[in-house]
Each structure stands twice: as C-alpha cells, then as structure tokens.
C-alpha positions, 0 to 999 in steps of 0.5 A, a space after each residue: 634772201 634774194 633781193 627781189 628786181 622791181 618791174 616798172 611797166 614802162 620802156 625807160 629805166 632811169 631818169 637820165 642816159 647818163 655817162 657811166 650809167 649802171 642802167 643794164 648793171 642794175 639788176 646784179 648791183 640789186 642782187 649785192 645789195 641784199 635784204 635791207 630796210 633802208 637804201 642809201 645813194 650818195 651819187 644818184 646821177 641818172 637814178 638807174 638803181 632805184 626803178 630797178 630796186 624793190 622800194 623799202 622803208 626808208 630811201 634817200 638818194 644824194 647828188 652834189 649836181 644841182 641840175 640832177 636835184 631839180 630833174 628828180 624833184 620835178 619829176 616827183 612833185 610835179 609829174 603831172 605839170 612836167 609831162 605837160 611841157 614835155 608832152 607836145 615837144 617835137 623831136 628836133 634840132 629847135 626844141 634841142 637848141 631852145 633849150 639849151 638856149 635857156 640852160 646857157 642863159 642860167 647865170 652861173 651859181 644861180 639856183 636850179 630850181 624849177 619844173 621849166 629848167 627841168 624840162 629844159 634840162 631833160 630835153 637837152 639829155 635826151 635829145 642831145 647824144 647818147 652819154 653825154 649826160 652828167 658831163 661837162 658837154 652838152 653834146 650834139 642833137 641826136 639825128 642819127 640811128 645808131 645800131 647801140 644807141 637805137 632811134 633817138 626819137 624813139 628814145 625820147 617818147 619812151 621816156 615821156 611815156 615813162 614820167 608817171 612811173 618814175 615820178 611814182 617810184 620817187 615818190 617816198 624818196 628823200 632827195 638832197 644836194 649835198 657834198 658826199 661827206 656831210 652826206 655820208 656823215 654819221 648814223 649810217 652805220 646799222 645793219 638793215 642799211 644798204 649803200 651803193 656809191 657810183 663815185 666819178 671814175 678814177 680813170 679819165 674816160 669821163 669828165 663830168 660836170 661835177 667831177 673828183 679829185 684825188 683826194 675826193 677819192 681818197 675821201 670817199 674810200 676813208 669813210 666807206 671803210 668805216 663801215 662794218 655794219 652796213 653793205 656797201 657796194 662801189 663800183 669803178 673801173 678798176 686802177 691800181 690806186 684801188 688796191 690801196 683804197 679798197 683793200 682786199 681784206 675788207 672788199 670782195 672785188 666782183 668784175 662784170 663784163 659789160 658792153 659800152 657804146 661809144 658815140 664819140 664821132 656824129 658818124 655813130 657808135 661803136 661798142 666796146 667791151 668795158 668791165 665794171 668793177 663792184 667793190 663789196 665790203 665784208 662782214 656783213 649781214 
C-alpha cells in the first residue's frame, strides 16, 4: 500500500527553514518509508516529515540540538501561550536582534527550556535568512525578497498562522534529546518500524550547530546496518565514503533531483541543482 501524504491546512510545512531541510523531499521520503505502525526519527532538526506523514501508532522523533527540543515541545505543550509571544511581533530588525540578544545571553551548557527561548529561537530562524537554521551561524535579518526564498515577511505570518496545526500534529509525538546511539539502541528492530535518518552531510556544505565527525558516520551506518526487520531510509548527498558505509547489497540507492536556493551573499539567492541521495535497506517488508 501506498503511504497516504498527510495535508495539514496550513501554508508552513515544518517548524524551522532548516539548512538541508527535506521540506520539498518529504512526500517521496513518505512514499519509502511504507505502511508502518510506529515511526522513528533520530535527527528531527527543522521536523519537515512529520506534517507531511500520515500519523501512525506510535512516533518518536530525536534531535541531540537542545535548541530543536524545546522549539518542538513549546509549540506541542504550549501552542496557545507560544502564539502568544509571536503574535504581535512585527517583522523587523528590532525583534530579529532582540532576540538574539536573549539567545547570546544564554550562558553555554545552561538548559534550553522554556516557551520564551523558544519564541526567541523561532524569531531568529525565521526572520534571519534562509537556511541558516540549525547551523553554527545566525545568519543575517532577512530584509530583502529574494525570487527562491519569496517575502520573508510573508514567510514569518505564514508560520504563525501555522502554530496550531503544527502543535496538533505533535501532539501524541514522543520527543527526546539524545545521542543518536543511545537512541537508536535496541528494540527498534520489528517489522511495522520505520526509520528515517537525515544525519549531518558527509560533505562540508554545511556546518551545523551540532554537527558529526567521521566516526559519528561511521557509527551511525554500523547500527543501521543491523537492521533487517525495520525500513530504514537515509538521505546524504552522495560521497565516495558511502559506498563502503552503505553497501550495495544492503541499500537500494535512489537519487532525487532537487533545487536548492543558495543565499550565501545579502545580494540574494541563487538556485542550484543538488541531488539527494536516499539510501533504502533491503529486505524489508
């Protein structure tokens, strides 16, 4: 059977623009994922499967950033107080550098809880430019149109509007901030499970704020690997180090065509044609 896309009437598709974001990927990422009663996400980030997935049984989602976290149990616990804070803030430089006034005043290894740093934190994503969410910069405020990225103040109202849908499509979700390994270990490995990793790119295009090493890599491929009952689906872009991680008698490669803006420069965004590669395991049901 073919997975059904859940529709959520709303203009925003995920709770972050997040860098590397499988937002416009989501619906074929939905598709390999196949009927299943449980739905397991070690690397959440911007959460762009989820409002584009059919809600099933039992969901957990996992992200080692505790910035993300506290984003995605803010807008589940308290959507009503969230949209609260957001509602009346203006699309401009002031809220923008406000809130990463409070954001930089956090000292480091404090906890990131709180529905006020999430608001903060979703200011910053939205207003400041496009994919610069996740990574280790804060980017710039978005004050200019761009013809890929559209009217960032646009962007931002659509978002608001969104909050309710989003915090009622999380709202049976189990979210948690872990280390992948002690995540992904044990137990996961049933028919019924389906697994999608969207790790850190094996090539530096990006850097995130919590990004992987070569042996983060290599871990992550050992334990997914070990997998024979549940699907799994990875996405990358492709390097030659995958080949040896992922082998071809155990993955199906599958590479999507995909156009990516790049705002690299205040002067506006390109779009480039990138491919995705979406690692699926065989064997499976």
């Amino acid at each position: 059977m073919t997975a059904t896309r859940y529709k959520i009437d709303a203009p925003i598709l995920c709770a972050a623009p997040w860098a590397g974001g499988k937002r416009r990927l989501a619906p074929r990422i939905v598709e390999l994922l196949g009927e299943h009663d449980t739905y397991v996400e070690p690397f959440v980030g911007g959460c762009a499967i989820l409002p584009q997935k059919a809600p099933c049984e039992r969901e957990i989602v996992n992200d080692a950033n505790p910035a993300v976290v506290n984003v995605l149990r803010a807008m589940r616990h308290n959507e009503y107080q969230l949209s609260r804070m957001l509602g009346p803030m203006a699309f401009d430089r002031q809220t923008f550098e406000n809130a990463k006034s409070l954001l930089a005043s956090i000292a480091p290894g404090a906890d990131l809880i709180g529905t006020d740093i999430a608001a903060a934190q979703l200011v910053v994503w939205w207003m400041g430019a496009n994919g610069y969410a996740g990574t280790t910069k804060t980017g710039w405020f978005a004050q200019r149109r761009t013809k890929t990225g559209g009217d960032p103040a646009v962007r931002w109202e659509s978002f608001k509007r969104s909050l309710p849908a989003l915090s009622e499509r999380l709202r049976n979700v189990v979210i948690s901030c872990r280390d992948f390994r002690d995540f992904l270990a044990g137990g996961m490995d049933l028919s019924g499970i389906a697994i999608y990793a969207d790790p850190p790119y094996l090539t530096k295009r990006i850097t995130y704020a919590h990004d992987f090493t070569t042996k983060d890599h290599a871990d992550l491929a050992a334990i997914l690997n070990r997998f024979r009952r549940a699907r799994v689906v990875v996405s990358y872009y492709d390097a030659p180090e995958l080949a040896t991680l992922y082998p071809a008698d155990r993955w199906e490669r599958i590479e999507v065509g995909m156009s990516k803006s790049s705002a690299n420069s205040r002067r506006g965004a390109t779009k480039t044609e990138a491919v995705e590669l979406l690692l699926v395991n065989r064997g499976t049901a």
